[in-house]
N, C-alpha and C positions, 0 to 999 in steps of 0.2 A: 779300783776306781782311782782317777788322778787326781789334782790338786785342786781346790775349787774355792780361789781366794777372790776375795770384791771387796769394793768400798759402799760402807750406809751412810746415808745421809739423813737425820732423825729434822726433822721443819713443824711450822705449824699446819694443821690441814688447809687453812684458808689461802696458804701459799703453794698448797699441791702444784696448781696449773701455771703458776709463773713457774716454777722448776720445771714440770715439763717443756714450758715452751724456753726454758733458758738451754734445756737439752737438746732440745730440736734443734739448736742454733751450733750444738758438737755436732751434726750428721754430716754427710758430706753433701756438698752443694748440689749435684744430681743424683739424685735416689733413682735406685732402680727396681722400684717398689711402689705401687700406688697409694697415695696417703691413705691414714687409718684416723676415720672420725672414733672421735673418745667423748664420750658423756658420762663428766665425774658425778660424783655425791652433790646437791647442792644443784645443782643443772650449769655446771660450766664446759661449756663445748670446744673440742678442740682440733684442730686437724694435723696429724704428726709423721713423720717420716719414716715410719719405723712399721713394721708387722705386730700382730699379737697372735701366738702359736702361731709364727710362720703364715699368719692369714691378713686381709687386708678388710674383712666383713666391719660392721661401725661395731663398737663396744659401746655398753650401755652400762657404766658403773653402779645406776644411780640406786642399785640394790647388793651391790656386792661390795665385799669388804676388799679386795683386791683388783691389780690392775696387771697383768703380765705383759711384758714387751721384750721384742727382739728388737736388738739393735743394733746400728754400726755407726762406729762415734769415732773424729779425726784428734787427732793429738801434735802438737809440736815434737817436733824429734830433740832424744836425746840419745847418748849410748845404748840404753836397754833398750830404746825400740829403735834404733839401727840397729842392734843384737837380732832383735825379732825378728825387723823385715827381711833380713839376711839371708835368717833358716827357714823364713816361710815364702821365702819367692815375694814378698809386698815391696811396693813402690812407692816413695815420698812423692804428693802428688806438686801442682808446679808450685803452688803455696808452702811447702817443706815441710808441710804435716802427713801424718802416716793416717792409713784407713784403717781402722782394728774392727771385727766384726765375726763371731758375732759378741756381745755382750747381754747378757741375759740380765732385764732390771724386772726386780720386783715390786711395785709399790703395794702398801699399807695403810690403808686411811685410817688404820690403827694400830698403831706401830707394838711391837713384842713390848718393849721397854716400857711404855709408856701409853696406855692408853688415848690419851688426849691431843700425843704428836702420832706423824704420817709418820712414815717412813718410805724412800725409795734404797732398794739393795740392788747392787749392783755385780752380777756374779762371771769370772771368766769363764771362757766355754771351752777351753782346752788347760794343760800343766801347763804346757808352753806359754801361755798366755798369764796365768797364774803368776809363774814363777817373773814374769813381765812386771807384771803389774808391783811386785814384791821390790822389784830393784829401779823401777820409775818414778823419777822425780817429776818430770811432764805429767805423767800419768796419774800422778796424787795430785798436783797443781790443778791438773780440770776438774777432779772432784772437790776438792776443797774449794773450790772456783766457784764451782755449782753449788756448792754447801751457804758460800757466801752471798753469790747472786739472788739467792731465792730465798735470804732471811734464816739460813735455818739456823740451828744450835747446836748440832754436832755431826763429825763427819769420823765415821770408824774405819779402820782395815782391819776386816776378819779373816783370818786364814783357812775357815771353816772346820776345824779340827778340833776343835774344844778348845785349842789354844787361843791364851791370851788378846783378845782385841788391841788396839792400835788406835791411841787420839790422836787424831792428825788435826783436827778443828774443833773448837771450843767457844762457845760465843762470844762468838766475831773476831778469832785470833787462831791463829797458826799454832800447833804445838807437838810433841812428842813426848806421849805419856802411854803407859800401858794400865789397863785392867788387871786388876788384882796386883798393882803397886802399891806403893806407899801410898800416894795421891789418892785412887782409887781402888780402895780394894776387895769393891764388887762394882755391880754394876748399878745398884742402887745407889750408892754413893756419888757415881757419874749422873745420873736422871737428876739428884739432891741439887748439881749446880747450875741444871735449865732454870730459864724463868719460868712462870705460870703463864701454860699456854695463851690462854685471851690476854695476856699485856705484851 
């Protein structure tokens, strides 16, 4: 099995659908995929640019505790993804951003950590990609980007290995801290500095 490293992004549930639609604004300007209506928890409806299992059928949350989506999300270039596009035949398009796809997100209207936050996960669909994602300074910028646009409170890189997670965002600031540091050393101790969901 190869590498299967992503970024989480932990928010409040009531800001689920602004982070979707702040995502839909990573897709690329023509999707070559029919929109997919989505009806979260709550009845907020939305139309998104992306597949769920590779399908374009409407989703209907508003009973399920999860959301699956395939994606494909642009990025600003930097060396690791000219590295990328290089080995994988991709082409910066005329705005100098790269098309990566697919990326596999999971959201949580109840996140692992924490009950009372969502979570979206964000997982690569190849090593190649993985190991991308691992050396991308662009590539951690849109998600902490997305961490910030949409209000949330923390933004992880998990390597998916049982190894150590990765703070890259902390309410509402950039950071480089690891799990099971000094700082934090579990992952209760990282929930300990969100605020209280409803404030």
């Amino acid at each position: 099995m190869g590498l299967t490293y992503g970024y989480d992004i932990y928010l409040r549930p009531r800001n689920v659908a602004r982070a979707l639609a702040n995502l839909a604004e990573l897709a690329p300007p023509s999707s070559r995929v029919p929109p997919l209506e989505v009806t979260l928890p709550g009845g907020d409806r939305l139309v998104l640019p992306f597949t769920s299992h590779f399908e374009s059928e409407p989703v209907d949350c508003s009973t399920s505790s999860t959301l699956e989506l395939d994606t494909s999300l642009m990025f600003d270039l930097d060396d690791a993804l000219r590295e990328f596009a290089g080995t994988g035949g991709h082409q910066p398009g005329a705005d100098g951003r790269l098309q990566i796809g697919y990326i596999y997100a999971t959201i949580r209207f109840a996140s692992f950590l924490h009950p009372h936050y969502a979570s979206m996960e964000f997982w690569a669909a190849t090593s190649g990609m993985s190991r991308m994602f691992a050396r991308s300074a662009r590539v951690r910028e849109a998600f902490t980007g997305l961490t910030d646009a949409s209000d949330g409170v923390c933004c992880l890189f998990d390597t998916g290995d049982g190894g150590p997670e990765q703070v890259c965002w902390l309410n509402g600031e950039t950071t480089q801290e690891t799990l099971s540091g000094a700082r934090f050393p579990d992952r209760r101790a990282l929930v300990a500095t969100w605020p209280e969901p409803d404030q």
